[in-house]
Each structure stands twice: as structure tokens, then as C-alpha cells.
C-alpha positions in Angstrom: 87.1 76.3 131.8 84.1 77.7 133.2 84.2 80.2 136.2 87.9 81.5 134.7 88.1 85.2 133.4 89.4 86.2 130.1 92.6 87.6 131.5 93.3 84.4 134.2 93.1 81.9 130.9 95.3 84.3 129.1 98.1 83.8 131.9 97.4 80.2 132.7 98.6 80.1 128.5 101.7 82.4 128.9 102.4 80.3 132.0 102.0 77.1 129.9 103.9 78.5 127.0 107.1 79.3 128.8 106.9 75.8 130.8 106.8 74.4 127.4 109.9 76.5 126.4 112.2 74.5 129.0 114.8 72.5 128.6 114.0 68.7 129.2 114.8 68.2 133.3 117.5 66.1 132.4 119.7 68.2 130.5 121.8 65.4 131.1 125.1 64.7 129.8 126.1 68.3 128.8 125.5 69.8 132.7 127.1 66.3 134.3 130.3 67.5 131.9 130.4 70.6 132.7 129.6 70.5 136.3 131.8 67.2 137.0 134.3 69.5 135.2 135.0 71.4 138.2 135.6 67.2 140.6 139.1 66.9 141.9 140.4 63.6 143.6 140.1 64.1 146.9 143.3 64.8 148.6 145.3 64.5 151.6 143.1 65.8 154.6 139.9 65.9 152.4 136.9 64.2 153.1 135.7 61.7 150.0 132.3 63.7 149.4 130.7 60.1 149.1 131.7 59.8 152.7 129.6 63.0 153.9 126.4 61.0 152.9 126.5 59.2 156.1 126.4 62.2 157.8 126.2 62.1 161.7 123.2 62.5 163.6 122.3 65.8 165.0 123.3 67.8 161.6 120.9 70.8 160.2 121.4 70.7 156.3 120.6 72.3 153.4 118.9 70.5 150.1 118.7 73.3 147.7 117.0 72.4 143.7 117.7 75.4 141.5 113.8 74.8 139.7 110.7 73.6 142.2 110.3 70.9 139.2 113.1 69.1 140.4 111.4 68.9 144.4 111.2 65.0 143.2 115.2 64.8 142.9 115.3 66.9 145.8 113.0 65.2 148.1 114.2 61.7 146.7 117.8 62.4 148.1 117.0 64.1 151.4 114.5 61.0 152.0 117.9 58.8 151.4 119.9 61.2 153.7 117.4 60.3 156.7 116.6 57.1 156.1 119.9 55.7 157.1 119.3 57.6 160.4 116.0 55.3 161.3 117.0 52.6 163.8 115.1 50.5 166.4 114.7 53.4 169.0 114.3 56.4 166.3 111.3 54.7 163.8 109.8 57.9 162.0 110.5 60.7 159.6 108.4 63.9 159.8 107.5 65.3 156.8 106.3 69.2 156.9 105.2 71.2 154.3 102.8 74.3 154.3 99.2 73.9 153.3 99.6 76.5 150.6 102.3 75.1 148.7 101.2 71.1 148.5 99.5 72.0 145.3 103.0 73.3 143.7 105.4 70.2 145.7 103.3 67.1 145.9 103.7 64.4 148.2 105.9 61.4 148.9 104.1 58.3 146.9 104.4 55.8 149.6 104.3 53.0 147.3 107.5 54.1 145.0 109.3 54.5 148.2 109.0 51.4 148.7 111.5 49.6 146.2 114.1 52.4 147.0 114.2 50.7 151.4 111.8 53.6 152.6 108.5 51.9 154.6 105.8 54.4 153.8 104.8 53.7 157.5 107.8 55.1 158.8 107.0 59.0 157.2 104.8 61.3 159.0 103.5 64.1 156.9 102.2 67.1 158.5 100.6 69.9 156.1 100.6 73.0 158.6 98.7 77.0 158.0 101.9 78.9 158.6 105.1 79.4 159.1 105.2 79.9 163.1 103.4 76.9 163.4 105.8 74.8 161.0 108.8 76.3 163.1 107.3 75.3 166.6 106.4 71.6 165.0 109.7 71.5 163.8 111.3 72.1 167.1 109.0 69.9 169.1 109.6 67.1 166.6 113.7 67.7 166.9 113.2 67.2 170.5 111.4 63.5 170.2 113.5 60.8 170.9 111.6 58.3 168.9 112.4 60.6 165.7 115.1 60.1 163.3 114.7 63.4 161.0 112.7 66.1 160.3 112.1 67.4 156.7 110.8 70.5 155.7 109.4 71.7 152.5 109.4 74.8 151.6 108.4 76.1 147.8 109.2 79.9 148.7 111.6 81.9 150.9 110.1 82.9 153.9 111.7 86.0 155.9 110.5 83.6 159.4 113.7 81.5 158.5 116.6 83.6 158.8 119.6 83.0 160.4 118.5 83.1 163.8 115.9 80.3 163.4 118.4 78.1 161.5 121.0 78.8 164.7 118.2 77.5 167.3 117.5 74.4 165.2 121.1 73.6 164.5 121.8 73.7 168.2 118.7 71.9 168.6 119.3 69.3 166.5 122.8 68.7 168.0 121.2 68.1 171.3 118.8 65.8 170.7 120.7 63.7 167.7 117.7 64.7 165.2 118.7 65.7 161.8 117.1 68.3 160.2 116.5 69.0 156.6 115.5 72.5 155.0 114.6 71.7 151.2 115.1 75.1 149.8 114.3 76.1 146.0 115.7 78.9 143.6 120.1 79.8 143.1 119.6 82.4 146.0 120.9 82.0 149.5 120.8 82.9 152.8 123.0 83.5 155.6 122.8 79.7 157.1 123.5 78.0 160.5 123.7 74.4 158.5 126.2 72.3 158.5 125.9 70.9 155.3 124.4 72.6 151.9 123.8 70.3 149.5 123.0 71.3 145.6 120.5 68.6 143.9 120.1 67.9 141.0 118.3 65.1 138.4 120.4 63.2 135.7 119.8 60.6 133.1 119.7 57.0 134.8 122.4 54.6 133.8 121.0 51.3 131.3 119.5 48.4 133.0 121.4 45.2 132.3 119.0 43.1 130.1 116.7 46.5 128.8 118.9 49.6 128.0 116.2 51.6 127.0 114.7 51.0 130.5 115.1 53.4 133.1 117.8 52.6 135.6 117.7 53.7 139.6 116.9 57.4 140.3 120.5 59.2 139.4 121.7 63.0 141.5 124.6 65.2 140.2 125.2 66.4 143.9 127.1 69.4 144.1 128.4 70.3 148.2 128.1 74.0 148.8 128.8 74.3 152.4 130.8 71.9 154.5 130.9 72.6 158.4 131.9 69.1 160.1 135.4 69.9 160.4 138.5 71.0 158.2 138.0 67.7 156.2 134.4 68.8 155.1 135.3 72.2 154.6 137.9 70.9 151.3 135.2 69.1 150.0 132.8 72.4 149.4 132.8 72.5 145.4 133.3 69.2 144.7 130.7 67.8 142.6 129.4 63.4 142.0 126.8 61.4 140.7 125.0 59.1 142.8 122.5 56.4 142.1 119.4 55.8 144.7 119.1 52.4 145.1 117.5 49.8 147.8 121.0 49.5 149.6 121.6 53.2 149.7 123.5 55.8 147.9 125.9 54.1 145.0 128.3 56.2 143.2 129.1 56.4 139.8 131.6 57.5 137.5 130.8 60.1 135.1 132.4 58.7 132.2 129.5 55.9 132.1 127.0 58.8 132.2 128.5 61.1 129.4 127.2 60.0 126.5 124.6 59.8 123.8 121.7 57.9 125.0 120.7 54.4 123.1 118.6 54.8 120.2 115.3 53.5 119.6 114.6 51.4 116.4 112.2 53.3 114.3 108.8 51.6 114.3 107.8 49.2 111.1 105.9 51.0 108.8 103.5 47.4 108.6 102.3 44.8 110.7 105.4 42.7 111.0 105.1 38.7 112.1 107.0 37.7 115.3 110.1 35.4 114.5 109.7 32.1 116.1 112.3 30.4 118.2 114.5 29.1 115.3 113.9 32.5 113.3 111.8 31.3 111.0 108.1 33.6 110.1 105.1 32.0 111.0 104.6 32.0 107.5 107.4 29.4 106.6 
């Protein structure tokens, strides 16, 4: 590439190389097993975790993705999260992200929102210089009655957001009936003000009824990390579930469809082979 020094092509290959190194992002069935591992049946007293995806309004959560690879999985379920909040006085989600970072996080494709009940018209995105000024846009967007939620994007862990912040937009939030949403990145954590913490992250989608080699609906191991809606919430932190993404909302599903070897593609012929007509005879007969 011209205009690159010798040193900045030999890191973009290191960078490259270790990318390549990864694990697919659907290590699939073995981390749903192991992670659904740890699922108990809810019990007297404790909230079915299916139940805290229709969160009130007026909660601050967490969406943390242990990779910034998975920000699709991550945005994908917070977008479901606030989307069940939009109704006929509250029309818009505000998107925010920092101009530094769009580069590493992308967008939201308005047109593969679509199919999933999200109108593309309905998202604001702002892409703001700093911190401060994501905070105080934040804030002012908590406080609009015509807003259902507020995301923000954030690839990195800024010292602005400590615990302090998350307190004034928790109480914030609660006054207004906004929601909130911090999408956070990395296994570290923060002292937290959220109500809910929510762990993201992408598995392998379940077989389409007439194609199953065709991708099903987008598919989330969820795992709650923090619970803070009452004693019921609190027994749920731990518990782990996959849920499907689909037009009507969030779907659950039972791991033991999940866990398994995936279906195997027919090798390809080796020849030009004729199509079979309708009573199975070659074109050739």
C-alpha cells in the first residue's frame, strides 16, 4: 500500500496473523454446553430469565461482548431490548457512538433491521468528538419524552464513565421512563449503577424448515450477570439461555436442539452432472 512505512505493514500482518489465529465466532455447540452447564430451572421466588427481556421502562443496563467482533450479537440484542419499548408517544431510538471508534464498530444496516420488526426510521444515530459530549447527549436524550431508549457504543473503557455517571443516568432514566443501554466490550468490569448486566454472546442458528443448511434467525447465549429489579432478579444472576431474534421478538430455545454436529454438506461432483427431471429420469433417457 503506498504511503505505509515498513514497520506499520509489518504490524498490520502480525495484526492480521493473530485475527487469523481465532477461533470461528461461533464456537458453537461446545461453549452453549459448557455455559448452559451452569442453567438451573428456575425456582420458587425466581424470575424466569426469559421474563427479564421485557424489562420495564426507566432501567440502565449493561450489554457486555467479551470480543469487539461480536458488537453485531451485541448490538442485535440490545436493539431487541429497546425496540419493545417504542410505542405511539415514544417513536425513536438514539444511537451514540464516538467518532473514533465507528471504524472498529460499524453501524446498524437499516435494511437488515428491517426483517427482524426494527423501522430503520425509528433509529437516530449520533457519531459525537468525545466523551463529555456523548454523556451530556445522553442525558438530554434520557430526558425526551418522545424517546424510547438510548444506546451507547462504546469500543474502549473510558475513565468519564465510572460509577458516578452510571448513578446520574440510572436515576435519570428512572425518572423519565427512558431506558438506557451501555454496550461495553472486554471480560473486565466496573463498579456499575445498572440494573441489569447482560453477557452476549453469538451462537450457531437453528435449521430452517425446508433448507437446513440455511441460516436460521440470529441466535444469543445470554448469560445475566447482574440482576437489580428485586429479590426475584437477583436469583436469576448466573443463569444462562439461548434466544432466537426473530420478527415477533425474543423466542427461546432449548439447548438440546442446538448441541449438536451441524448438517453436512454433500461433497461437490467431480463432473458436470445432468439435472433429474420430474419423474427421475436424465435428460439423456
Amino acid at each position: 500500500m503506498p504511503g505505509l512505512a515498513s514497520h506499520d505493514l509489518e504490524a498490520l500482518r502480525r495484526k492480521i496473523a493473530a485475527l487469523e489465529k481465532r477461533p470461528l465466532l461461533a464456537e458453537g455447540a461446545a461453549l452453549v454446553a459448557r455455559r448452559m452447564g451452569k442453567a438451573a430451572p428456575a425456582g420458587p421466588g425466581m424470575a424466569d430469565p426469559l421474563e427479564l427481556l421485557a424489562a420495564p421502562r426507566g432501567v440502565l443496563h449493561e450489554v457486555f461482548a467479551d470480543e469487539q467482533r461480536q458488537s453485531g450479537a451485541a448490538l442485535g440484542f440490545t436493539l431487541g431490548l429497546a425496540r419493545q419499548l417504542l410505542t405511539d408517544e415514544r417513536q425513536a431510538i438514539l444511537y451514540l457512538q464516538l467518532k473514533g471508534e465507528t471504524q472498529e464498530l460499524g453501524l446498524p444496516y437499516g435494511a437488515g433491521l428491517h426483517q427482524f420488526g426494527v423501522d430503520a426510521a425509528q433509529i437516530i444515530i449520533g457519531r459525537v468528538e468525545n466523551m463529555t459530549e456523548l454523556l451530556w447527549a445522553m442525558e438530554e436524550a434520557i430526558a425526551c419524552r418522545a424517546v424510547a431508549g438510548v444506546i451507547a457504543d462504546l469500543a474502549r473503557h473510558p475513565k468519564a464513565l465510572d460509577f458516578t455517571v452510571s448513578r446520574r443516568l440510572s436515576l435519570r432514566a428512572a425518572a423519565a421512563g427512558t431506558s438506557a443501554f451501555l454496550l461495553r466490550y472486554g471480560r473486565e468490569r466496573e463498579a456499575s449503577a445498572a440494573k441489569l448486566r447482560w453477557r452476549i454472546s453469538p451462537a450457531l442458528s437453528g435449521a430452517v424448515e425446508f433448507d437446513p443448511r440455511a441460516p436460521g434467525p440470529p441466535r444469543f447465549l445470554i448469560e445475566i450477570e447482574k440482576g437489580r429489579l428485586g429479590d426475584k432478579t437477583q436469583g436469576a444472576e448466573g443463569r444462562s439461555m439461548l434466544v432466537d431474534w426473530t420478527e415477533n421478538g425474543f423466542a427461546s430455545v432449548e439447548p438440546e436442539r442446538h448441541v449438536g454436529a451441524p448438517p453436512q454438506r454433500a461433497a461437490p461432483p467431480s463432473r458436470p452432472v445432468a439435472p433429474a427431471l420430474g419423474d427421475r429420469l436424465s435428460q439423456a433417457s
